[in-house]
ROLUM-398540 format. One record per residue (C-alpha): residue in one letter; z, x, y. Coordinates in steps of 0.2 Angstrom, whole numbers, plus 5000, padded with zeros to 4 digits. Last residue first. Example, Ala and Ser with C-alpha at 12.3 -4.5 7.8 and 13.67 -1.06 7.14 Angstrom:
<pts>
s503650684995;a503950624978;
</pts>
This chain:
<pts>
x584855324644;x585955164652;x585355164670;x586955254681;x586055174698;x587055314709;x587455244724;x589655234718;x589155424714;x588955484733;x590655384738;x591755524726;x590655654733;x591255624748;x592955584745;x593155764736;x592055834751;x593555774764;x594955804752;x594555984748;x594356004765;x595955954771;x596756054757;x595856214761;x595856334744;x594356264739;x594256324718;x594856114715;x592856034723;x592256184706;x593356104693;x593155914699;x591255924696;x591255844677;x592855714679;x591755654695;x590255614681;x591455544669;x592455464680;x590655364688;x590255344671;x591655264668;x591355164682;x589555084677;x590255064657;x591554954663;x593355014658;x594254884647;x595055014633;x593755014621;x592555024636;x593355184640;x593055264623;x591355184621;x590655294637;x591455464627;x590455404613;x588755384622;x588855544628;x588255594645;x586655694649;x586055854644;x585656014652;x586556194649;x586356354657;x587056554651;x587556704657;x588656854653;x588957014658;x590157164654;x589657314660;x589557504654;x587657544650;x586857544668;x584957454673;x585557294670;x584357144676;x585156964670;x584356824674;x584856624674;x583356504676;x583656304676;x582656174680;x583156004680;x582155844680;x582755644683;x581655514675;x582555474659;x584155454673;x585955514673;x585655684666;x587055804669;x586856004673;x587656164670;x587356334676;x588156504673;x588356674676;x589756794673;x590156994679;x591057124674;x590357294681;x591157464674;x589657554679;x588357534694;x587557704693;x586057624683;x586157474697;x586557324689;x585657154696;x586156964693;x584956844698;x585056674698;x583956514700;x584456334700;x583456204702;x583855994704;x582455864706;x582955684707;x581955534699;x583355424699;x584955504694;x585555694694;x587355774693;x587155984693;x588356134692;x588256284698;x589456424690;x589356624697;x590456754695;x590556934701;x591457114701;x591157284705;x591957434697;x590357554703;x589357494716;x587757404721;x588157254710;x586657154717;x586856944719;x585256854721;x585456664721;x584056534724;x584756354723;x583356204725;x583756054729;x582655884728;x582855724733;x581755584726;x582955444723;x584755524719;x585455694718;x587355764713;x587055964717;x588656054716;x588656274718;x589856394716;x589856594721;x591156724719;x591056894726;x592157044723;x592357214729;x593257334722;x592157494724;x590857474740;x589357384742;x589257214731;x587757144742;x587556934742;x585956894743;x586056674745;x584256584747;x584656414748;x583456274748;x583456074752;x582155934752;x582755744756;x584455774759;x586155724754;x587455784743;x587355974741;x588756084741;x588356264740;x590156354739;x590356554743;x591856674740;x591856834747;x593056954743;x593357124749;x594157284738;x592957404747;x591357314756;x590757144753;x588857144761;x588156934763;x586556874766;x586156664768;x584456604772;x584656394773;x583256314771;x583456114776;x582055984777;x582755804785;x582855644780;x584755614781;x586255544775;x587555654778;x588255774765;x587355944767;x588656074765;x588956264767;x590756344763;x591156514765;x592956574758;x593156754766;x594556874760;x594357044770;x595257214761;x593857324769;x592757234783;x591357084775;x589857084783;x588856914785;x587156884788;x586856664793;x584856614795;x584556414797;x582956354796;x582956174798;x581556044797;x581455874806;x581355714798;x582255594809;x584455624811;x585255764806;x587055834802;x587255994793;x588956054790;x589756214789;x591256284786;x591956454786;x593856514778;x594656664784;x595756804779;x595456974788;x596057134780;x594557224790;x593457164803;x592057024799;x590357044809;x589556884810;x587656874815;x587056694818;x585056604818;x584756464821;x582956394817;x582556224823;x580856124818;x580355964826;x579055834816;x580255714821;x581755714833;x583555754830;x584855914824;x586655944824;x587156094816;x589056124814;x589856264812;x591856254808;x592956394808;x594256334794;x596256354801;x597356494799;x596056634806;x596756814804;x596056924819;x594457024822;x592956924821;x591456974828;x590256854833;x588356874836;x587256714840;x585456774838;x584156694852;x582556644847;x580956734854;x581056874842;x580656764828;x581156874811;x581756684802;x581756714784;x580656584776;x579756654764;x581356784760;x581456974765;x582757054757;x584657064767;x584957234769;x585057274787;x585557114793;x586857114779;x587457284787;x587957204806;x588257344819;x588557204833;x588457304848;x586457264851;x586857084847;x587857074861;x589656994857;x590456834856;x592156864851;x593156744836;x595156814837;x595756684849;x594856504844;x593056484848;x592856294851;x591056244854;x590556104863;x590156184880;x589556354871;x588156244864;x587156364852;x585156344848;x584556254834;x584156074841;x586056084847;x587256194835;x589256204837;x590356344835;x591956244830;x593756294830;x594656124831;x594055954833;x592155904837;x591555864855;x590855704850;x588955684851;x587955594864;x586055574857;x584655634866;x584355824863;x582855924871;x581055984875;x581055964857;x580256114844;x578656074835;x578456064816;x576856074809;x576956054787;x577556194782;x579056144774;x578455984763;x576856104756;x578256224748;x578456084735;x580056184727;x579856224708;x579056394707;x579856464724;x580656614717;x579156654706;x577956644718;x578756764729;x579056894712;x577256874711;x576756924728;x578157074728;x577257124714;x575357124720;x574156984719;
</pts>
């Protein structure tokens, strides 16, 4: 077994790869009516683009890929599951103008045993502000495969949010690479309510001076689902800056992994950069893995990481039983109380609101046993 065989095994340590290659074969096509959604949307059928649904407001192009000189797709490192298929149709967009309202993806997805692999190349001009969603809904226990590379022009401010919050059965690997070039941000949310197995892979290139990336993650799990976060940011460049918090709500006998990798060029000085996962116990049967890293190669950075797992205090649940609060809802306070800081870093109100209610109506299914 070589390097590059060990380093694959590694990454994938905790995550039943036997559930995502079982044989999944692709629909002929899709039988349920959805509503045309609202706003700008690009919208997904059984993994290949629906012009007829999507919304592409003014400033969002379609172009050929051939013109679409995208540097994530050139950098990106290969991942298990990283979709090279030549047979399957790459969305390119380019965006070139100032987005007020979120650009919504949605990938809507049926059958059983069927496997859909999108796959979306976005090309991101200069001093462009935007916010990306998307949102996975699913129906039968199908697996997805969704590949997103992103570059950032100079000055761009991009907030990109990916969710799974539906109830569904489904199998989701989502292979997201990002390049943030001079004095860009890039700020990425993994939010994770619902599904039955579930794996980012996010690469996120720091390439030029000034550029920022910030990445969150929220994982609150119930019964037997299981979500696995694999993070790889590289500080390619001087004065470059990153941070990182993932944090993890568990009941039942729920499975919840985080892994991140921070890497420091040797040239790479004057880095700052922070890491850190937490996570909450609900149940004696829930299990959490945690693996932060840390690979410097230069001598003048500041970095930090650092994971915590334990469960909730028995003191804290006395205090609002002392005051005529069940034990069942202040836990459910105590577990929202726990998430709130990363739902409050969304800068889109309407959103906020949306995954704030979500999550809210995820922890009223939680069984909250006594530990």
């Amino acid at each position: 077994m070589n390097s590059n065989e060990v380093l694959l095994k590694e990454a994938w340590k905790y995550t039943p790869l036997f559930k995502l290659t079982e044989p999944y074969g692709q629909p002929s096509s899709f039988e349920t009516q959805i509503p045309k959604p609202q706003g700008a949307a690009v919208v997904f059928e059984n993994g290949f683009f629906n012009r007829e649904l999507s919304q592409l407001p003014k400033g969002v192009e379609l172009v050929q890929s051939s013109s679409l000189e995208n540097q994530a797709t050139l950098v990106a490192r290969e991942n298990l599951f990283r979709n090279r298929d030549n047979s399957q149709t790459t969305l390119c967009l380019r965006i070139t103008q100032v987005l007020e309202r979120p650009l919504s993806f949605y990938f809507l997805n049926q059958g059983e045993k069927h496997k859909f692999s999108p796959q979306i190349s976005i090309e991101i001009k200069e001093n462009i502000k935007l916010c990306l969603f998307e949102e996975f809904l699913s129906e039968g226990d199908i697996f997805i495969n969704r590949t997103m590379d992103i570059t950032l022009g100079r000055g761009s401010q991009v907030e990109h949010i990916v969710t799974a919050t539906k109830e569904q059965e489904s199998l989701l690997n989502s292979n997201t690479s990002v390049v943030v070039n001079q004095d860009s941000t890039y700020s990425n949310f993994l939010l994770t309510l619902n599904s039955k197995v579930i794996r980012h892979n996010l690469d996120i290139r720091l390439n030029e001076k000034g550029a920022h990336a910030s990445s969150f993650g929220l994982y609150t799990l119930n019964d037997n689902q299981h979500a696995d976060n694999y993070t790889f940011i590289h500080h390619a460049h001087e004065q470059t800056t990153s941070e990182q918090l993932f944090k993890g709500v568990l009941d039942d006998e729920s499975t919840g992994i985080f892994t991140g990798k921070i890497l420091v060029d040797k040239k790479s000085q004057q880095i700052n950069s922070s890491q850190l996962n937490k996570t909450m116990l609900l149940s004696k049967k829930a299990h959490s893995h945690s693996q932060p890293q840390l690979e410097i190669f230069a001598d003048d950075v500041k970095c930090s990481h650092g994971s915590t797992t334990g469960q909730l205090s028995p003191d804290e649940i006395f205090y609002f039983q002392s005051r005529g609060i069940g034990q069942r809802q202040a836990k459910e306070i105590l577990s929202y109380a726990f998430i709130q800081d990363i739902l409050m870093k969304i800068s889109d109100r309407e959103l906020r609101e949306k995954l704030t209610t979500a999550f809210t109506q995820k922890f009223k299914k939680f069984q909250l046993e006594t530990l």
